[in-house]
N, C-alpha and C positions, 0 to 999 in steps of 0.2 A: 504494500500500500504506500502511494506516496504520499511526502511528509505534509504540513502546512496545519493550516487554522483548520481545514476542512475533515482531514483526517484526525487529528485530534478530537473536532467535535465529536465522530463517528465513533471513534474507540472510547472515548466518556458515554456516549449518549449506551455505546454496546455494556458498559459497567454498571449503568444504572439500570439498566432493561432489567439485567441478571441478578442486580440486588432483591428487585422488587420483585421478581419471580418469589424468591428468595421469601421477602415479606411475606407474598401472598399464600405461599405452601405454611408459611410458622401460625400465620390468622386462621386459615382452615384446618392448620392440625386443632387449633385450638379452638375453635367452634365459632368464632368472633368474626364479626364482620369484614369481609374484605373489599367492600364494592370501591370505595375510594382508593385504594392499592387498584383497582381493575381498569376505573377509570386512568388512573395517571400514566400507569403502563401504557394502555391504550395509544395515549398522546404520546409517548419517548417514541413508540413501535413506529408511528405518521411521522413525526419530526425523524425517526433515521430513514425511513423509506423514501420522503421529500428530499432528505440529504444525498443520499447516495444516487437517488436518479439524476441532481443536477449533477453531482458529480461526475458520474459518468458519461456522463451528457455533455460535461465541457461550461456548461452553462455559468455565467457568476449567481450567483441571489444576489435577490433585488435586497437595494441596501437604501433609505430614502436619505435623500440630501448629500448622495454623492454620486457625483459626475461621472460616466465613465465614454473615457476618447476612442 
């Protein structure tokens, strides 16, 4: 994978996925609510699937209030 802001995000956003897996198996061993754990996963899983298609796409993200030549 190559290096940058991009890739870092992707390999954070890939640590947190994993954590919260993580959370949401200890709440259901435990019996306890995990819909908020379900939700937030949900959003990491769209923000790395949005990340890595522009990535691979070449694409920059929209960034507002900066110019690109």
């Amino acid at each position: 994978m190559e290096e940058g802001p991009d890739a870092y995000r992707i390999l954070r956003l890939r640590a947190e996925i994993l954590e919260l897996g993580s959370a949401i198996r200890q709440l259901q061993r435990a019996g306890l609510d995990d819909a908020a754990a379900q939700l937030l996963i949900g959003r990491k899983r769209a923000q790395l699937d949005h990340l890595v298609k522009m990535n691979s796409a070449g694409s920059e993200p929209d960034t507002p209030g900066i110019r690109r030549s």
